[in-house]
C-alpha positions in Angstrom: -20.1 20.6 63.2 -22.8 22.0 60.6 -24.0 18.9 58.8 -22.0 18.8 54.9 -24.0 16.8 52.5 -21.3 15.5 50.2 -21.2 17.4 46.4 -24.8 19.3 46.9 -23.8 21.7 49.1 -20.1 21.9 48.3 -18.7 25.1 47.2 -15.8 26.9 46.4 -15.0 29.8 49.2 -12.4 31.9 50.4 -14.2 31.4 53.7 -13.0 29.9 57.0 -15.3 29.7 58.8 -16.2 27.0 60.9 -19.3 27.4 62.7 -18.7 25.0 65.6 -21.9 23.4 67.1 -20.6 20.2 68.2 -17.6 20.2 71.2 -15.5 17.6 69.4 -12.2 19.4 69.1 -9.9 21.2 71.6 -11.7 24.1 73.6 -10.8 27.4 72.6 -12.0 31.3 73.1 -14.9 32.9 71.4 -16.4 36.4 71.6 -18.8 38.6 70.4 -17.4 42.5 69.3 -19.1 45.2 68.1 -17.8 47.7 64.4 -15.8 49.7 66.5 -13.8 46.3 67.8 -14.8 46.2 71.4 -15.9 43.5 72.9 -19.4 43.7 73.3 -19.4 41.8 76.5 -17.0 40.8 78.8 -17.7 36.9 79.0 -16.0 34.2 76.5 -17.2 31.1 75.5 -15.4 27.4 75.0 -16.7 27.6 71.7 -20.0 29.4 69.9 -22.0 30.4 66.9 -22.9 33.7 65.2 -25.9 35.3 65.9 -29.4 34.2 64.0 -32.8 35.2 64.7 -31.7 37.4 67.8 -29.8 34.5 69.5 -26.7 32.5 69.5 -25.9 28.8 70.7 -23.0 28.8 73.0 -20.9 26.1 75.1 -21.5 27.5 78.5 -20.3 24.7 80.5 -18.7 21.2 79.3 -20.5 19.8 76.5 -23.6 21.3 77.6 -24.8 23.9 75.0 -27.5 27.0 75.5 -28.2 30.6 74.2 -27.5 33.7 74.7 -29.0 37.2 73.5 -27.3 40.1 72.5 -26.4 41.2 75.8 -24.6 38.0 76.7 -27.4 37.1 79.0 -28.0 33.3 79.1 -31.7 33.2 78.0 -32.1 29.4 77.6 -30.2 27.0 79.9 -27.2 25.2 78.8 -28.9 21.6 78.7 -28.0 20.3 74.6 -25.4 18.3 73.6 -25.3 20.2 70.1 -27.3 23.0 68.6 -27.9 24.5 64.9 -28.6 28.1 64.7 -32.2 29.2 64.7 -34.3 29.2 61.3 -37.6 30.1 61.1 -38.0 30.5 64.7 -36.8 26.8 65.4 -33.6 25.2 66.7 -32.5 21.9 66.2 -31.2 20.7 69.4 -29.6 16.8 70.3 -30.5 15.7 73.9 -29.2 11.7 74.3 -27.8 11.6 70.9 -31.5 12.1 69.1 -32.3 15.8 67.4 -35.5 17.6 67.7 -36.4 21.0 67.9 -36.8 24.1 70.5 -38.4 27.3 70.3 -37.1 31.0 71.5 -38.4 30.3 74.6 -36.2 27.1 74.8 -39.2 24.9 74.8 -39.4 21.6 73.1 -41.8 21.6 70.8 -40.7 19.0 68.9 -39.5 16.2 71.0 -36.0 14.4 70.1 -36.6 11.6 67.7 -34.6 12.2 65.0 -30.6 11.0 64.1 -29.6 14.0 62.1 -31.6 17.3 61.6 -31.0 20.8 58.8 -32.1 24.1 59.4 -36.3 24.6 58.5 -36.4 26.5 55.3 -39.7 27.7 53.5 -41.3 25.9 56.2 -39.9 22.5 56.3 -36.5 20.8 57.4 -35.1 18.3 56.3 -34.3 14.9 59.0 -32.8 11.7 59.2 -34.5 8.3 60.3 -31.8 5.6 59.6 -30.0 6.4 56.6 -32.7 7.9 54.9 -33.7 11.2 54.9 -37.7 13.0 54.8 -38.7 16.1 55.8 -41.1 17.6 58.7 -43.1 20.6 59.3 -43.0 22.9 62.4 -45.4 20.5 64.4 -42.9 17.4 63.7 -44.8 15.6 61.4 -43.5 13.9 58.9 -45.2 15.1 55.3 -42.2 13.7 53.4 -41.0 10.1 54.0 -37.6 8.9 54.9 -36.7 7.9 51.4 -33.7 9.8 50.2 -29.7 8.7 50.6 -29.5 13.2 50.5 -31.4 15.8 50.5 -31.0 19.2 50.4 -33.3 22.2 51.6 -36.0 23.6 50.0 -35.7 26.8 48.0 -37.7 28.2 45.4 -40.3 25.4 46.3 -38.2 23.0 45.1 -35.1 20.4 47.0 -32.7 18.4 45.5 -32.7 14.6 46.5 -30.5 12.1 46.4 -31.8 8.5 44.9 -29.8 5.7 45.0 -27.2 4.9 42.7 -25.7 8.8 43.3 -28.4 10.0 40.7 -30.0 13.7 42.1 -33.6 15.3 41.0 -35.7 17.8 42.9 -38.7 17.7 44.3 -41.6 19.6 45.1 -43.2 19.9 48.9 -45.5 17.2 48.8 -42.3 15.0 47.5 -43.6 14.8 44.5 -40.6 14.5 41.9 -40.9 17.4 39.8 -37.5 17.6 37.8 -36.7 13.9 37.6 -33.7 12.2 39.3 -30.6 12.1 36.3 -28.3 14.2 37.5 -25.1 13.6 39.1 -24.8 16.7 40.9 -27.5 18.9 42.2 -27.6 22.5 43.4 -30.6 24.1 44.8 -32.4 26.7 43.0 -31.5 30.4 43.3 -32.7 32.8 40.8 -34.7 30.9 38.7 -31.9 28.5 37.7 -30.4 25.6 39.8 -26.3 24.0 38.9 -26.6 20.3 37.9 -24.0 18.0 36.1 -25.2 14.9 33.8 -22.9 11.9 33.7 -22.8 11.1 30.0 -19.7 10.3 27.3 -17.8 12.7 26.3 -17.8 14.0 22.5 -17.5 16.2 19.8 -20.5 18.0 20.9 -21.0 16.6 24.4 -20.3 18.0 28.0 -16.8 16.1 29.1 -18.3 13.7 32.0 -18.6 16.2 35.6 -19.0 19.4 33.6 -22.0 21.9 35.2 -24.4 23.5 33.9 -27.5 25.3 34.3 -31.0 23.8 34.2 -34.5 25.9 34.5 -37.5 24.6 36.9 -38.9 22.3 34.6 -35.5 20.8 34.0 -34.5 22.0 30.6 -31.0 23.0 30.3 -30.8 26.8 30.0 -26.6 26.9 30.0 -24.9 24.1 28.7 -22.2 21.4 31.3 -19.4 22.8 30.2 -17.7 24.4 33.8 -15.4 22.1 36.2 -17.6 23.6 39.4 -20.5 26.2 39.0 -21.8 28.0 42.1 -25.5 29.3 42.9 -26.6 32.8 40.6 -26.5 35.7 43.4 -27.6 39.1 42.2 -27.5 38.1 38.4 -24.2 36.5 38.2 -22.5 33.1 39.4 -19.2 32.2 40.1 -17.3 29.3 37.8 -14.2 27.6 37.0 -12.8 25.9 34.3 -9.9 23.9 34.5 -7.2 27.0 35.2 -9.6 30.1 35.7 -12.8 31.3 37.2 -15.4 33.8 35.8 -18.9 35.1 36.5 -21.8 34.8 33.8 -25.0 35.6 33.3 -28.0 33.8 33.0 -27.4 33.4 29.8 -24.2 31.7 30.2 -22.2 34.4 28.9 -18.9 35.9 30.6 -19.5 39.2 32.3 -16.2 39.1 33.8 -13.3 37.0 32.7 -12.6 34.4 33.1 -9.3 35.5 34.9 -6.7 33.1 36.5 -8.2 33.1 39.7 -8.0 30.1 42.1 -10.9 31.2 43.8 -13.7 34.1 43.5 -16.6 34.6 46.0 -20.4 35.6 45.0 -20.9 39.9 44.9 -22.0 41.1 48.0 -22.2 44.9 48.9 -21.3 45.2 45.3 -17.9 43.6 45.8 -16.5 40.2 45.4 -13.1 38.6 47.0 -11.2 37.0 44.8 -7.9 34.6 45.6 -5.4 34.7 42.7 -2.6 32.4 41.6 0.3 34.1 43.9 -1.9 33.2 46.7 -3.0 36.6 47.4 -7.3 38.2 48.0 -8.2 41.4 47.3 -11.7 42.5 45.9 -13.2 43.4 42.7 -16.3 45.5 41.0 -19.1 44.5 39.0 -16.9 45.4 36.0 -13.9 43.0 36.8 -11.6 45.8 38.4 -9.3 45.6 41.4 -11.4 48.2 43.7 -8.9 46.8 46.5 -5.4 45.3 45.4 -4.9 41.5 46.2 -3.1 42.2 49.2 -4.6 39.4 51.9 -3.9 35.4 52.6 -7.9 35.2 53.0 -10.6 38.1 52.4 -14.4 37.1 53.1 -17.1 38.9 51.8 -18.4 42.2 52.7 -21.7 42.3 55.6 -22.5 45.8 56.8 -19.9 47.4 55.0 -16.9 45.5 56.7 -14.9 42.4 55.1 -12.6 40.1 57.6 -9.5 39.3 56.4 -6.3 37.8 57.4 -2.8 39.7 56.3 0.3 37.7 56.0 3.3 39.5 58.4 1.0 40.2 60.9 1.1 36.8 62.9 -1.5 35.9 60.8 -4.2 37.7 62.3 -7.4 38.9 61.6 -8.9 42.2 61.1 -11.4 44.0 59.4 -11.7 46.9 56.1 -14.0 48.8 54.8 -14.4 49.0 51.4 -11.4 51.2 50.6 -9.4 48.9 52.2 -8.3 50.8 55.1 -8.1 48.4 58.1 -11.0 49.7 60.3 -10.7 46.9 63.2 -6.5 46.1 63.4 -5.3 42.1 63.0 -5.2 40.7 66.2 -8.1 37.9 66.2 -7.2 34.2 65.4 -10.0 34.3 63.4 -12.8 36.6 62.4 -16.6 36.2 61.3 -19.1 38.2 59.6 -20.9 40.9 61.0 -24.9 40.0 61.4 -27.0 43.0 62.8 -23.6 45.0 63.7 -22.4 42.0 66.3 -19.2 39.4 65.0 -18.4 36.4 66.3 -14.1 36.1 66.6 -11.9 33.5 67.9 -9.3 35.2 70.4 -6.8 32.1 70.7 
């Protein structure tokens, strides 16, 4: 399963999804439809993963994984005991229990060496030696040390890395620390401003101890700890929650909308955001805080190319898809449903 780096990558989401890209659990049935809901092909797989970069890793026969293109045509051999998705034009890939890497051609150009690998991003990937974690470039090498407890994926030209003693700071890509390691939580940077939490008493005028708040890239503290979670900026705005209620602010730290009892709100995208209120019900609001569609749903997941999954209670719990009007566009029938990428889904039929 994707590799979950304890709080740094934690978030708070109306998603699902699972992408599965180990075979660890009971086999079931995955295929790939188009926006008109037919099946875009007529083969199924054990289990698979969304398309990226053209291709998608599959279970083609027991435990043995390849990929397939967009046609369903098998265009590297199922020979991996796992697979991530490609990034950068690289897939991690684990033959005899080590990781390396494989190209579109399915080449290794990499060779496995490695006992847990992410996704490259701006160029580098981050991959474990022991229990430590460095980072490669696309020719293997190592240009970070295995040094870190965690570590988190570059963006922005910076990564947040985990220190012993649970104490996070980010680094630059020679590994030079940059933003030094005091924080107890650690986001990466998006927008200009990265969600961090500072383990210090609580007072009068001090954050309670696990509040989060916003710091700039040379570390200063741009919004004050004072949310229970806090979730990456995305198109100006970024999800938060305080102890009852979530909200979005600005980059200034002030409310744009709410904060509302909601048990859970999703980042905009498409100009829409899901939200999950307190009678357990998602519907999706504007950039102004208004119900566009009425909370209607058990789960909603964002928009992608105008179509949002979601899963409506008294239909046997199926999935379908709406458009942004709400109109069901692709009927519930689907155990589960995943975004669209380049007009394909991935849904689970069982």
């Amino acid at each position: 399963m994707t590799h979950i780096k304890n709080l740094f990558i934690a978030t708070f989401s109306l998603s699902m999804i699972v992408i599965i890209l180990n075979h660890n659990a009971i086999a079931a049935c995955f295929r790939y439809i188009d926006k008109t809901g037919k099946y875009i092909f007529d083969r199924q797989f054990s289990w698979a993963n969304t398309f990226s970069e053209g291709l998608a890793a599959v279970e083609i026969s027991s435990c043995q994984w390849g990929f397939i293109d967009k046609t369903g045509k098998v265009v590297i051999n199922p020979q991996f005991e796992s697979t991530r998705r490609f990034s950068e034009g690289l897939a991690a890939v684990r033959i005899n229990n080590k990781y390396g890497y494989i190209d579109k051609a399915g080449t290794l150009v990499i060779k496995p060496q490695f006992d847990d690998t992410i996704e490259f991003s701006e160029g580098l990937a981050e991959v474990r030696v022991g229990n430590k974690w460095g980072y490669i470039d696309k020719t293997g090498k190592l240009v970070i040390r295995p040094q870190f407890d965690e570590a988190g994926k570059f963006s922005e030209g910076f990564a947040a890395v985990m220190l012993s003693e649970d104490k996070w700071g980010y680094i630059d890509k020679t590994g030079k620390f940059i933003i030094q390691s005091w924080f107890t939580f650690a986001r990466s940077f998006s927008e200009g401003l990265a969600a961090v939490s500072i383990d210090i008493e609580e007072g009068p005028d001090l954050p309670r101890p696990g509040n989060k708040g916003y710091i700039d890239k040379t570390g200063k503290l741009v919004i004050k700890p004072q949310f229970r979670w806090a979730n990456n900026f995305s198109n100006g705005l970024a999800v938060v929650y305080t102890d009852n209620k979530a909200g979005y602010i600005d980059k200034n730290g002030k409310y744009v909308i709410g904060p509302k009892l909601w048990k859970l709100a999703e980042n905009f995208s498409e100009g829409l955001a899901a939200v999950h209120n307190r009678e357990e019900k998602s519907g999706y609001i504007n950039k102004a805080g208004e119900y566009v569609i009425s909370p209607q749903f058990d789960y909603a997941e964002n928009f992608s190319e105008g179509l949002a999954a979601v899963r409506e209670y008294g239909r046997d719990n199926k999935w379908g898809y709406i458009d942004k009007t709400g109109k069901f566009v692709i009927n519930p029938q689907f155990f589960h449903a995943y975004e669209f990428i380049d007009g394909i889904a991935l849904i689970r039929c069982d």
